[in-house]
VEXTI-421672 format. One record per atom (N, C-alpha, C): residue number from 1; chain; atom name; x, y, z. Coordinates in Angstrom, 1 decimal. Last residue first. Layout:
<rec><num>NUM</num><cadena>A</cadena><atomo>CA</atomo><xx>X</xx><yy>Y</yy><zz>Z</zz></rec>
...
END
This chain:
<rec><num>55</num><cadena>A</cadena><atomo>N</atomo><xx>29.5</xx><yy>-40.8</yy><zz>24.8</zz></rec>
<rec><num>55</num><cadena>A</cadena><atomo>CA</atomo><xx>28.4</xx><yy>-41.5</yy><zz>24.6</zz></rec>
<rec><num>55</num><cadena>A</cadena><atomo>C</atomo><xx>27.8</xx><yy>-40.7</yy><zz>23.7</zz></rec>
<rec><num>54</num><cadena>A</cadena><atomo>N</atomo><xx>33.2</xx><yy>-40.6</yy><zz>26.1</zz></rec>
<rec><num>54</num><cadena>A</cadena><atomo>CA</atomo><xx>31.3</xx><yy>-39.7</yy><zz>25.5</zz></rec>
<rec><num>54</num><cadena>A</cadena><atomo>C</atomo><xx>30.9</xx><yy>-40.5</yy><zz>25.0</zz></rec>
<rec><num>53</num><cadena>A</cadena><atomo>N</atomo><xx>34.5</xx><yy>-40.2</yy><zz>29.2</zz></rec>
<rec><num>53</num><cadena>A</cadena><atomo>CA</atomo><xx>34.0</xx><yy>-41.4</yy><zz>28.3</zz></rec>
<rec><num>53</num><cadena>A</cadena><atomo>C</atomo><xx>33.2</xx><yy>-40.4</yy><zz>27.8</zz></rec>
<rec><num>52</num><cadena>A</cadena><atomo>N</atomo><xx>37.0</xx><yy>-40.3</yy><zz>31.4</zz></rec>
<rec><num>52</num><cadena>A</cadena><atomo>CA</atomo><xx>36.0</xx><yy>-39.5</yy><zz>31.0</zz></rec>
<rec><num>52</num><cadena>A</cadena><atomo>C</atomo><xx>35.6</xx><yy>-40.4</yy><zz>29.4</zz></rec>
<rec><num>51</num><cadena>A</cadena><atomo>N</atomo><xx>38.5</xx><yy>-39.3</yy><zz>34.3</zz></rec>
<rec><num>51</num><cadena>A</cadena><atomo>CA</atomo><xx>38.4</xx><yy>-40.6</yy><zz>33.2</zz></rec>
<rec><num>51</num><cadena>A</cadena><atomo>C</atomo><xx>37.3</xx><yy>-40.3</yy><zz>32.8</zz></rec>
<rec><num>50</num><cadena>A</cadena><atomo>N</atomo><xx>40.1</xx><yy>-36.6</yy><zz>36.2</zz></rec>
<rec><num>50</num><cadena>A</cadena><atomo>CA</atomo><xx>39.1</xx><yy>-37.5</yy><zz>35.4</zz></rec>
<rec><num>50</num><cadena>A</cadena><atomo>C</atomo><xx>39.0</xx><yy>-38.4</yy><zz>34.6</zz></rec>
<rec><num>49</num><cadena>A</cadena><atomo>N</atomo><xx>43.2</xx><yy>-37.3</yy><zz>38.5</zz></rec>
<rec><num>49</num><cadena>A</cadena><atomo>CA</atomo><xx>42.4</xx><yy>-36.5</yy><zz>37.3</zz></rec>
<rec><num>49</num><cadena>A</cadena><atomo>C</atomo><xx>40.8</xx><yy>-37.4</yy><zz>36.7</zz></rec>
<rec><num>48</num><cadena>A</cadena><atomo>N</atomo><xx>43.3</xx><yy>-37.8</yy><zz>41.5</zz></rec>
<rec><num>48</num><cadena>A</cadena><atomo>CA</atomo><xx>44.1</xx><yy>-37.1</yy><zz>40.3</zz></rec>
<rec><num>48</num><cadena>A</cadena><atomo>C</atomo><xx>43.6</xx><yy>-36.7</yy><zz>39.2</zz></rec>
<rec><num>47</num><cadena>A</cadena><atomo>N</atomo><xx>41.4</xx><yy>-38.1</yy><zz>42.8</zz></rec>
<rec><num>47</num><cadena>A</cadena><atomo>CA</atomo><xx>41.9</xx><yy>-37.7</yy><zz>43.4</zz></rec>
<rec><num>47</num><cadena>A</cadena><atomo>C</atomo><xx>43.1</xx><yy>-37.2</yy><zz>42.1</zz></rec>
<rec><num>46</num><cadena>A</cadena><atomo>N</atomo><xx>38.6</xx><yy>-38.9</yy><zz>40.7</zz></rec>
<rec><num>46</num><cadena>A</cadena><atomo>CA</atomo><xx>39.0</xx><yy>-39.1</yy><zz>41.2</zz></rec>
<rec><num>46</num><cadena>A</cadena><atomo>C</atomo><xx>39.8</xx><yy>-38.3</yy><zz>42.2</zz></rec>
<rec><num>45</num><cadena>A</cadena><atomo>N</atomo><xx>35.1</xx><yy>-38.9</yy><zz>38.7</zz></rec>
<rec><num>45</num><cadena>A</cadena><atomo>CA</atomo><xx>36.4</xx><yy>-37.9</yy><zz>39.2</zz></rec>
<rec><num>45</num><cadena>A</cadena><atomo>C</atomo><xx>36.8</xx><yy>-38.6</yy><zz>40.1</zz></rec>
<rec><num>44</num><cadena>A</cadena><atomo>N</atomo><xx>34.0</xx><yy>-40.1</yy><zz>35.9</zz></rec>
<rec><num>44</num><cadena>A</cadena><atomo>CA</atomo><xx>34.3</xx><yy>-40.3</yy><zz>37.4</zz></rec>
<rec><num>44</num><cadena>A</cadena><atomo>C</atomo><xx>35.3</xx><yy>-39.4</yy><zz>37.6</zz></rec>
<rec><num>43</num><cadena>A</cadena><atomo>N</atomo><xx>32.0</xx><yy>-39.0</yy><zz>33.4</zz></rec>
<rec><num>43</num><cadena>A</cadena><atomo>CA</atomo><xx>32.8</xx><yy>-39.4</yy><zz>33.4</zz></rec>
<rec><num>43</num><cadena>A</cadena><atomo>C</atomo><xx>33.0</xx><yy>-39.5</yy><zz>35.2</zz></rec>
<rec><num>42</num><cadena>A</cadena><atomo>N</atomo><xx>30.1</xx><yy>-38.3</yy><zz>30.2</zz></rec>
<rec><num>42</num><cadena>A</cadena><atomo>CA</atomo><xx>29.8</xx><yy>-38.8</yy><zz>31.8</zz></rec>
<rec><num>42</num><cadena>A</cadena><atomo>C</atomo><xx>31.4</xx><yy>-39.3</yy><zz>31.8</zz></rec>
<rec><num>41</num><cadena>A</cadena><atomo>N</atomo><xx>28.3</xx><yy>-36.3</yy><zz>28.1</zz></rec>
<rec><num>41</num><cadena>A</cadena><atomo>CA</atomo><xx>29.8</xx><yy>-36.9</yy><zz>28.5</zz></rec>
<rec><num>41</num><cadena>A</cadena><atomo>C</atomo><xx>29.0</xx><yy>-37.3</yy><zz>29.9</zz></rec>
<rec><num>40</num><cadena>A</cadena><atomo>N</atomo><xx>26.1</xx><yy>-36.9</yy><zz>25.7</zz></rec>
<rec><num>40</num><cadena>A</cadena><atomo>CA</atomo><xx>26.1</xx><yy>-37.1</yy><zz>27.0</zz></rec>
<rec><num>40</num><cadena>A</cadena><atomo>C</atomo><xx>27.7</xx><yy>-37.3</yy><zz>27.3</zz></rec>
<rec><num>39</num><cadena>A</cadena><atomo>N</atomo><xx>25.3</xx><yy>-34.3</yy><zz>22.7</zz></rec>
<rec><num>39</num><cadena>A</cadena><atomo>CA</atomo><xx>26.0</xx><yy>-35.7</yy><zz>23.4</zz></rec>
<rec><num>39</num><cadena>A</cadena><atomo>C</atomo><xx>26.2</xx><yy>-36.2</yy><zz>24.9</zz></rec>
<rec><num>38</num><cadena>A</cadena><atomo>N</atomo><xx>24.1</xx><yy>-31.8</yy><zz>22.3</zz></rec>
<rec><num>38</num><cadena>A</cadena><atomo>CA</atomo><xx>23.5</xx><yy>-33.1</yy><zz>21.5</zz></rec>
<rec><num>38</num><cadena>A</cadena><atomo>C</atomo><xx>24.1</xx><yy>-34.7</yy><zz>22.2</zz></rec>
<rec><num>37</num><cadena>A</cadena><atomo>N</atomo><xx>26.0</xx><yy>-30.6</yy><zz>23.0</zz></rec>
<rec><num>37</num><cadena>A</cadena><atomo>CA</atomo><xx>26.4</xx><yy>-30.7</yy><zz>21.6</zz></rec>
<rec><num>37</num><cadena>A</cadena><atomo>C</atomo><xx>25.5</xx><yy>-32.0</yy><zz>21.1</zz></rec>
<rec><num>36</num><cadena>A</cadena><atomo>N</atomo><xx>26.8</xx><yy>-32.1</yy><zz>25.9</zz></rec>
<rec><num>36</num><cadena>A</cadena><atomo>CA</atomo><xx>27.5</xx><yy>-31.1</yy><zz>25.1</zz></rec>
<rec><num>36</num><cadena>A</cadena><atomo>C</atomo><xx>26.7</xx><yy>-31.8</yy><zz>23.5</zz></rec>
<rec><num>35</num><cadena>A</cadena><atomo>N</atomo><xx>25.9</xx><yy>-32.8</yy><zz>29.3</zz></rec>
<rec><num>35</num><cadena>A</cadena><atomo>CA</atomo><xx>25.4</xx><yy>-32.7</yy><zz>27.7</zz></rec>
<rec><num>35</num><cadena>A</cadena><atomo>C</atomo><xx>26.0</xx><yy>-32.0</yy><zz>27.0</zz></rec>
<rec><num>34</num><cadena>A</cadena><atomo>N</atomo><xx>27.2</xx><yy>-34.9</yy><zz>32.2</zz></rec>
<rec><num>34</num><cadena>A</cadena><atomo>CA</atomo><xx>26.8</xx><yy>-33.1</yy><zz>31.7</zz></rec>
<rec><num>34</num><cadena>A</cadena><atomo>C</atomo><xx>26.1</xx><yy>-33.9</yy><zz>30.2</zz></rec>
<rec><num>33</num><cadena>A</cadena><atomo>N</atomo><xx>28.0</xx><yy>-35.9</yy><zz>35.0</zz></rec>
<rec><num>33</num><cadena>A</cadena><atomo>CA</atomo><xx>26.8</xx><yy>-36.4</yy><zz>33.7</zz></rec>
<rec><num>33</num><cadena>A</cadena><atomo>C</atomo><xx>26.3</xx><yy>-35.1</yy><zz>33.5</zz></rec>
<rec><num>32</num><cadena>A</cadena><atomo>N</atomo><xx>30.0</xx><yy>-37.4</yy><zz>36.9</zz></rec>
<rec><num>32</num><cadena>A</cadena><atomo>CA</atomo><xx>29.4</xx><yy>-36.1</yy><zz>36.4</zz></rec>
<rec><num>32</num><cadena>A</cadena><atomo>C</atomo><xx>28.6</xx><yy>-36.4</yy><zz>35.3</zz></rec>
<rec><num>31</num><cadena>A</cadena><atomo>N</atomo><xx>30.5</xx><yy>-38.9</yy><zz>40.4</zz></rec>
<rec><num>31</num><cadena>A</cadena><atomo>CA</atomo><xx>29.9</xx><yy>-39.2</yy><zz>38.8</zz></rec>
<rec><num>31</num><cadena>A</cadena><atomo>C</atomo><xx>29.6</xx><yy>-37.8</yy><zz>37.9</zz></rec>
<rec><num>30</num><cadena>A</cadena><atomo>N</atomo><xx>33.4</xx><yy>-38.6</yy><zz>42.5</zz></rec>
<rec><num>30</num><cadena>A</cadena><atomo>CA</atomo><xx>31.8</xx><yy>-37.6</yy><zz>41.8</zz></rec>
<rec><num>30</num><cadena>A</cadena><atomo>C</atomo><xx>31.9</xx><yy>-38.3</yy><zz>40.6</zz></rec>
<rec><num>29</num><cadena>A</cadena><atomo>N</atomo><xx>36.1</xx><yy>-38.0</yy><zz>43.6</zz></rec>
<rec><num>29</num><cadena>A</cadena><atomo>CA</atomo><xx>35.2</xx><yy>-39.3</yy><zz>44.0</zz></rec>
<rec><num>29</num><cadena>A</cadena><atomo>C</atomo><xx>33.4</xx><yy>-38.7</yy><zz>43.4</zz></rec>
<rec><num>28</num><cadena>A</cadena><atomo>N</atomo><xx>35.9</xx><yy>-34.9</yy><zz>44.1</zz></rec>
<rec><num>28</num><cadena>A</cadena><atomo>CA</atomo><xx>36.8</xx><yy>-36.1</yy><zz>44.5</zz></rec>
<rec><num>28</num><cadena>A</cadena><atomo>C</atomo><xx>35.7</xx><yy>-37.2</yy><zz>44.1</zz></rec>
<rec><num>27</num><cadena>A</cadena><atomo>N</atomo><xx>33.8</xx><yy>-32.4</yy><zz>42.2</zz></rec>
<rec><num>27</num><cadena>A</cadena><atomo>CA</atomo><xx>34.1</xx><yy>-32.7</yy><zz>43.7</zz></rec>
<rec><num>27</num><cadena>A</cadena><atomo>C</atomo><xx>35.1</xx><yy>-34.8</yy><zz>43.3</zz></rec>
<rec><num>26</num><cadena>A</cadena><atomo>N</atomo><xx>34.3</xx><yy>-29.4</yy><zz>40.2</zz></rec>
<rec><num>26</num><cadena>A</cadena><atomo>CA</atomo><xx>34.1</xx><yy>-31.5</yy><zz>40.6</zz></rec>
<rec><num>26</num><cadena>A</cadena><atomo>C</atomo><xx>34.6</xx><yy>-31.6</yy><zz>42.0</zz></rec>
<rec><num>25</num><cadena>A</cadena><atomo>N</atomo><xx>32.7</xx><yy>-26.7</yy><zz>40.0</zz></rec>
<rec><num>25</num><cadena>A</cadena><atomo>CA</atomo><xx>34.1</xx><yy>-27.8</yy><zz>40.0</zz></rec>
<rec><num>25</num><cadena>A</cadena><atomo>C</atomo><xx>33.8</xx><yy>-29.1</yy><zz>40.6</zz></rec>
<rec><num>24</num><cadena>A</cadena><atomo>N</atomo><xx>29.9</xx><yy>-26.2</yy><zz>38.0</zz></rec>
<rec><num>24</num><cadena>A</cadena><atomo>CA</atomo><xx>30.9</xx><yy>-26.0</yy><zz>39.4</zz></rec>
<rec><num>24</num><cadena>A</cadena><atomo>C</atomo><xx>31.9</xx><yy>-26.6</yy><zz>39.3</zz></rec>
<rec><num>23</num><cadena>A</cadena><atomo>N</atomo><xx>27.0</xx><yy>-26.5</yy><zz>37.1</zz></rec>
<rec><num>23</num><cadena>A</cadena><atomo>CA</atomo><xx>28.2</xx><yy>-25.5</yy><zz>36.6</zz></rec>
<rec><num>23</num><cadena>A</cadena><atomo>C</atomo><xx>29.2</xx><yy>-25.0</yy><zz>38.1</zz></rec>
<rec><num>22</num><cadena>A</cadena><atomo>N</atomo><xx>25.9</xx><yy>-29.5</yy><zz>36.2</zz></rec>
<rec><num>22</num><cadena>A</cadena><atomo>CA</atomo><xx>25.9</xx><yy>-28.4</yy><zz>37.7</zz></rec>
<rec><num>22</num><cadena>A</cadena><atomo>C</atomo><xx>27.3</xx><yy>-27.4</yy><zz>37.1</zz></rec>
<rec><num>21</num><cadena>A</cadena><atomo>N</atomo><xx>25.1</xx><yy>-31.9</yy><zz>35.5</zz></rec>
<rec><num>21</num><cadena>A</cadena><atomo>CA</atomo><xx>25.1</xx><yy>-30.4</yy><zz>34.6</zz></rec>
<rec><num>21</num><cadena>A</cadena><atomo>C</atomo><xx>24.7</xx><yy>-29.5</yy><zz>35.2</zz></rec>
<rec><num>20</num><cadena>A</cadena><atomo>N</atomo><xx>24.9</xx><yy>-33.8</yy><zz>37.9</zz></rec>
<rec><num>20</num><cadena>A</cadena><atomo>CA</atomo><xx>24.1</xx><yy>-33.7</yy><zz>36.6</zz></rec>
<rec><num>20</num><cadena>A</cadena><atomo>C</atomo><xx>24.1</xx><yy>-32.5</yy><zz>36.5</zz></rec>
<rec><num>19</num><cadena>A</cadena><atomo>N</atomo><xx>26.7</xx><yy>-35.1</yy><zz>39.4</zz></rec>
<rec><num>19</num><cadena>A</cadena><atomo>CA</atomo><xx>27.0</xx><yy>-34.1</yy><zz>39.4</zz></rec>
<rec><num>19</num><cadena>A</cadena><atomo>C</atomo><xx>26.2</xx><yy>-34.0</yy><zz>37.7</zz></rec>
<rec><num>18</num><cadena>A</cadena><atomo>N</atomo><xx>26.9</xx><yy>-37.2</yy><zz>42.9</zz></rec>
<rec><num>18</num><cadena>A</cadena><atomo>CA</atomo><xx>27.1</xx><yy>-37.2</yy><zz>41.5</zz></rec>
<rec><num>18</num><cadena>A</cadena><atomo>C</atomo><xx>26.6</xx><yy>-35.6</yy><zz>40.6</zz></rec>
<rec><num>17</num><cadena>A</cadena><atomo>N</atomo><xx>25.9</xx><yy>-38.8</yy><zz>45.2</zz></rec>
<rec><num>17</num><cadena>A</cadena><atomo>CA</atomo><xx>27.8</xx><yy>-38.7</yy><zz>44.7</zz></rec>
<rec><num>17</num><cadena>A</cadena><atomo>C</atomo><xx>27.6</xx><yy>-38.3</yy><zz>42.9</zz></rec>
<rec><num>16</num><cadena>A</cadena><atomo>N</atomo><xx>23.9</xx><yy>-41.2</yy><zz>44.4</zz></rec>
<rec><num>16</num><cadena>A</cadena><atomo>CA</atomo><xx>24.1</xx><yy>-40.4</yy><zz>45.5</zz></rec>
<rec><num>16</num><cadena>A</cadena><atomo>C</atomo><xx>25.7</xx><yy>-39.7</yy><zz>44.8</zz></rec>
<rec><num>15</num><cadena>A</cadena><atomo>N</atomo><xx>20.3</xx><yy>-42.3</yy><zz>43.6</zz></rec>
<rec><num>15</num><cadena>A</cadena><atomo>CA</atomo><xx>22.3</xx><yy>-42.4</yy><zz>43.3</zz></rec>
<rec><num>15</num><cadena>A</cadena><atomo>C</atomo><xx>22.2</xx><yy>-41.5</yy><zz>44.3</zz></rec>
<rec><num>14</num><cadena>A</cadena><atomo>N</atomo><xx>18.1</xx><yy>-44.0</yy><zz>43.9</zz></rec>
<rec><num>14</num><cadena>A</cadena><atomo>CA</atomo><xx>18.3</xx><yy>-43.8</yy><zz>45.0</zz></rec>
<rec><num>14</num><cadena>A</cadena><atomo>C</atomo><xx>20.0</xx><yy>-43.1</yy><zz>45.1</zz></rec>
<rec><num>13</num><cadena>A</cadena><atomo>N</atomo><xx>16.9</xx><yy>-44.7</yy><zz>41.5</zz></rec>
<rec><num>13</num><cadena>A</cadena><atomo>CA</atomo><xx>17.9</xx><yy>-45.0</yy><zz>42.3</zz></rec>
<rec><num>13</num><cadena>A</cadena><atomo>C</atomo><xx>18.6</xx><yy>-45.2</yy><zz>43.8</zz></rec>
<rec><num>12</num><cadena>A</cadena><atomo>N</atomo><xx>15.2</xx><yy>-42.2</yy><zz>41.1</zz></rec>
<rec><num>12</num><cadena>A</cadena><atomo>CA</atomo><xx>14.3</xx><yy>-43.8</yy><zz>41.5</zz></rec>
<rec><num>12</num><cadena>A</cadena><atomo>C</atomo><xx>15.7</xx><yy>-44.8</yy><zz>42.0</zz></rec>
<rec><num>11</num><cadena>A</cadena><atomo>N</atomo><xx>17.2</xx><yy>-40.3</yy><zz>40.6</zz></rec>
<rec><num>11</num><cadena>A</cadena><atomo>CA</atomo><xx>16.1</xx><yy>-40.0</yy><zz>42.2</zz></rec>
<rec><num>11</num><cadena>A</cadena><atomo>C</atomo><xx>15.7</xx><yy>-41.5</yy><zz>41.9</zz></rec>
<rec><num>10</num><cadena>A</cadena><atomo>N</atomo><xx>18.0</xx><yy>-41.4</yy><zz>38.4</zz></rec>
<rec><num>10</num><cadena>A</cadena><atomo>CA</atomo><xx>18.8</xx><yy>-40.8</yy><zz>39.5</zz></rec>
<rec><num>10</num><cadena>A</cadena><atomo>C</atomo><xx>18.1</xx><yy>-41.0</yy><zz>40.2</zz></rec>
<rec><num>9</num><cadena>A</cadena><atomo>N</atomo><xx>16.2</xx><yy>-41.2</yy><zz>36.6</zz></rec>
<rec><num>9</num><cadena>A</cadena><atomo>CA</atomo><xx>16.7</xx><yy>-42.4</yy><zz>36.9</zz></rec>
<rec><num>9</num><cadena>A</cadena><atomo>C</atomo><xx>17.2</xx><yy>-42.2</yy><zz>38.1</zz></rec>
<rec><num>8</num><cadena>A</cadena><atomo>N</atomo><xx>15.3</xx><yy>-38.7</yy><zz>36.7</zz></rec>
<rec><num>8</num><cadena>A</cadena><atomo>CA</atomo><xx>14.5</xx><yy>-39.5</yy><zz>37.3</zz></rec>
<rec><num>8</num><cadena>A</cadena><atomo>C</atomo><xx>15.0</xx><yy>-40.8</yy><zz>37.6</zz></rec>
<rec><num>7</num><cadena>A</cadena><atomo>N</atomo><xx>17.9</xx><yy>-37.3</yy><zz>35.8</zz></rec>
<rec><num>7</num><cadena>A</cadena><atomo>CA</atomo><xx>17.2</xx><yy>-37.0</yy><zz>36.6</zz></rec>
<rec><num>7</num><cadena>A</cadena><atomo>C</atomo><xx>16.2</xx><yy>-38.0</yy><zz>37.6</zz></rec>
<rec><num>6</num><cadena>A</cadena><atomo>N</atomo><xx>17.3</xx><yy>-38.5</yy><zz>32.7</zz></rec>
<rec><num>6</num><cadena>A</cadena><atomo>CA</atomo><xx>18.3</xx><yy>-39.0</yy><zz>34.0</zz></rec>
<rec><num>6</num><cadena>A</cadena><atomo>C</atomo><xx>18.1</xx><yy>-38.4</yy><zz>34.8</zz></rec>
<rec><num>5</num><cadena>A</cadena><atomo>N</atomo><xx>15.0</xx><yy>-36.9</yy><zz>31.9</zz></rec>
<rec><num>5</num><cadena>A</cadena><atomo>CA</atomo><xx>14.8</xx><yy>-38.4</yy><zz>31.9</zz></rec>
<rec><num>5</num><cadena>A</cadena><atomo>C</atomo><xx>16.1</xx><yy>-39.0</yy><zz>32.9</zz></rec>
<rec><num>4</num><cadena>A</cadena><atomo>N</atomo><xx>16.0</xx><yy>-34.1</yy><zz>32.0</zz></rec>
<rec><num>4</num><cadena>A</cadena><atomo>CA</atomo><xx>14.8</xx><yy>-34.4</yy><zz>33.1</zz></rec>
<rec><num>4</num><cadena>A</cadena><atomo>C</atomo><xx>14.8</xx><yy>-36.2</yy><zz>33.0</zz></rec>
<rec><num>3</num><cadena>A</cadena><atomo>N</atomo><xx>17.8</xx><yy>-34.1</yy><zz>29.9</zz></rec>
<rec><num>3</num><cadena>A</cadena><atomo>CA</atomo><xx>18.4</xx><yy>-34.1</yy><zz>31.1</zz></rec>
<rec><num>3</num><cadena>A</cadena><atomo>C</atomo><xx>17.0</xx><yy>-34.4</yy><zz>32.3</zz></rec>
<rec><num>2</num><cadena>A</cadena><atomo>N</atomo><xx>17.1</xx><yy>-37.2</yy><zz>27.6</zz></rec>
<rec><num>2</num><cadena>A</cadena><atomo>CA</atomo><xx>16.7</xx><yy>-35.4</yy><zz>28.1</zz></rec>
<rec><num>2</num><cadena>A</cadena><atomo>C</atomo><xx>17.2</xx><yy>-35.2</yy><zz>29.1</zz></rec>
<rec><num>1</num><cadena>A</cadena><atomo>N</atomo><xx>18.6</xx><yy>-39.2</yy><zz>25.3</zz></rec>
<rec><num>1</num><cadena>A</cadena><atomo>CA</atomo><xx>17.9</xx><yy>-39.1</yy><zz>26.6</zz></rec>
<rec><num>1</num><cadena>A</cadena><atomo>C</atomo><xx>17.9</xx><yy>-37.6</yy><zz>27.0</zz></rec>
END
C-alpha cells in the first residue's frame, strides 16, 4: 500500500487520533502508521510505552 492510498482510507473514515509518517514524538493514546524499508509499522501509543506490530 502507498502512503497516499492510507491517507484516503483515513479521510473516507472519518479516523481521527493518529500519526501517518509525521516526524515528531507520539502523542498518548495515537495510532502511528509510518513505512520503513518497503514495510508498514503501525502501532498504538499509550501512557507507558508503545505496542507495536510490522506488517
Amino acid at each position: 500500500m502507498k502512503i497516499e492510498d492510507a491517507r484516503k482510507i483515513i479521510q473516507e473514515e472519518g479516523l481521527q487520533g493518529y500519526n501517518l509518517c509525521e516526524e515528531r514524538e507520539n502523542r498518548e493514546n495515537e495510532v502511528v502508521l509510518k513505512k520503513e524499508n518497503e514495510k508498514w509499522i503501525v502501532y498504538v501509543t499509550d501512557k507507558l510505552s508503545p505496542l507495536s506490530r510490522t506488517f
